[in-house]
N, C-alpha and C positions, 0 to 999 in steps of 0.2 A: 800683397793683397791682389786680389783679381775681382774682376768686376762680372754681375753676369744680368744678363736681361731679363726682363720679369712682366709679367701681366697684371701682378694683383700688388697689393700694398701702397704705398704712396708716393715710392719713386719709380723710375723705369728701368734703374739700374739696380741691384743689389749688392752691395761689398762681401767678397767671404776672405775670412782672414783663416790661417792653417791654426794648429795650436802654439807652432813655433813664432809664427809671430805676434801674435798677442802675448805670449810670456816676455819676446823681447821686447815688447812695447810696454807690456808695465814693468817692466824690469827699468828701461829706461826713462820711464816718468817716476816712475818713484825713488830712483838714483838723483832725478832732477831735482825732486823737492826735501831730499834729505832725508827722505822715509823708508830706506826700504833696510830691511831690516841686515844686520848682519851674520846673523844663523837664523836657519827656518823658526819661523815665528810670527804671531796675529801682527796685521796690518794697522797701523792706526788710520784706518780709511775716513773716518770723521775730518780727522786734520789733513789728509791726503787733499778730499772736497775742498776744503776749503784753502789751500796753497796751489792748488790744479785749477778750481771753476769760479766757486763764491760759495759764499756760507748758506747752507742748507735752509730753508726755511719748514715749518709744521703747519700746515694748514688740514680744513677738513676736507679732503679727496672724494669723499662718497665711499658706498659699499662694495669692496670688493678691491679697490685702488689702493695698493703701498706707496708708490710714487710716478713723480712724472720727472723729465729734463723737459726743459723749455730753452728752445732755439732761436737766437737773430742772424742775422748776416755776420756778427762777429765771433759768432760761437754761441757757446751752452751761457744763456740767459739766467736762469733759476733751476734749482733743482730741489725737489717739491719734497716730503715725507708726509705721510698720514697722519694727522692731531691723533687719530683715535690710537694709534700705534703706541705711539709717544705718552702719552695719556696710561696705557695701560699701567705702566712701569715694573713690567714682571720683567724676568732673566731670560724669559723666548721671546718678550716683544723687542727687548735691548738688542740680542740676533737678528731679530728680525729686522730691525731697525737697519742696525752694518751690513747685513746684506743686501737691504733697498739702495743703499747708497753706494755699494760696492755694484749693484746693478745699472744704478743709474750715471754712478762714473764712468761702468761699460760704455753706457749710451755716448757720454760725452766724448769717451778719446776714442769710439771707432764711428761714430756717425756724425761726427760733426761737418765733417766735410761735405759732406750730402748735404743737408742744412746750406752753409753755404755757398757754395754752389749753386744750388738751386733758386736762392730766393732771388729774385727780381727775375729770376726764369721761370712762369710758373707752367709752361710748357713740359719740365721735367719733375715736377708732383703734382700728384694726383690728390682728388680730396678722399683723406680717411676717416670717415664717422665710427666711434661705437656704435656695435646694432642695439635699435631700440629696446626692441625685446630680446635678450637674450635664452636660446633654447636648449643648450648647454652649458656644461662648466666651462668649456673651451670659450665657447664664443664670449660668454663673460670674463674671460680672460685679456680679453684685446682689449687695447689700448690706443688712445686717440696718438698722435705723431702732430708735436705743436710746434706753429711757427709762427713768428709774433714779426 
């Protein structure tokens, strides 16, 4: 991993990981918890969550929100899924679903350390709000970065 400096976002540093290492980082978490599979094949990422961080909660996010990770100085706090997702119960919200959470396990085993790190430093984040009004699809895209 290397580290690079940044202007925008909510810390001052950014992490970028190659693609080599992030295969071998879930390669070795999911070695760790017993899950990975032994010929190529779906992940049980639900159980992964919950033997890697804590048990996923459903709450109502609002529009446009799949999910959130929520940060303390010890790590990934909560990690969040949309009621309304959840709710649907079709066969693309279920996808939908494992890849919120295969999204937000990202968040927890590559940025936790940032988290970390940072808090009781609040010198090294920045505050990041959603924009109020969003004036496109992207910007309604962004996501708040929690730290409890």
């Amino acid at each position: 991993m290397k580290t690079f400096k940044t202007k925008s976002g909510p810390f001052l540093e950014r992490p970028f990981y190659s693609d080599s290492d992030i295969e071998k980082m879930c390669v070795a978490e999911l070695s760790a918890v017993g899950l990975l599979p032994q010929t190529p094949g779906p992940v049980r990422i639900d159980r992964f969550i919950e033997k890697r961080f804590v048990v996923p909660t459903y709450q109502d996010l609002g529009e446009g929100i799949l999910g959130l990770t929520r940060f303390t100085s010890r790590g990934v706090a909560e990690i969040v899924v949309s009621k309304e997702l959840d709710d649907e119960g079709s066969e693309i919200a279920e996808r939908r679903i494992r890849t919120t959470l295969a999204h937000e396990g990202g968040h927890g085993l590559l940025h936790t350390h940032l988290f970390v790190l940072a808090i009781g430093r609040t010198a090294l984040v920045r505050r990041f709000q959603r924009p109020k009004e969003a004036k496109d699809s992207l910007q309604r895209r962004k996501v708040r970065w929690f730290c409890l």
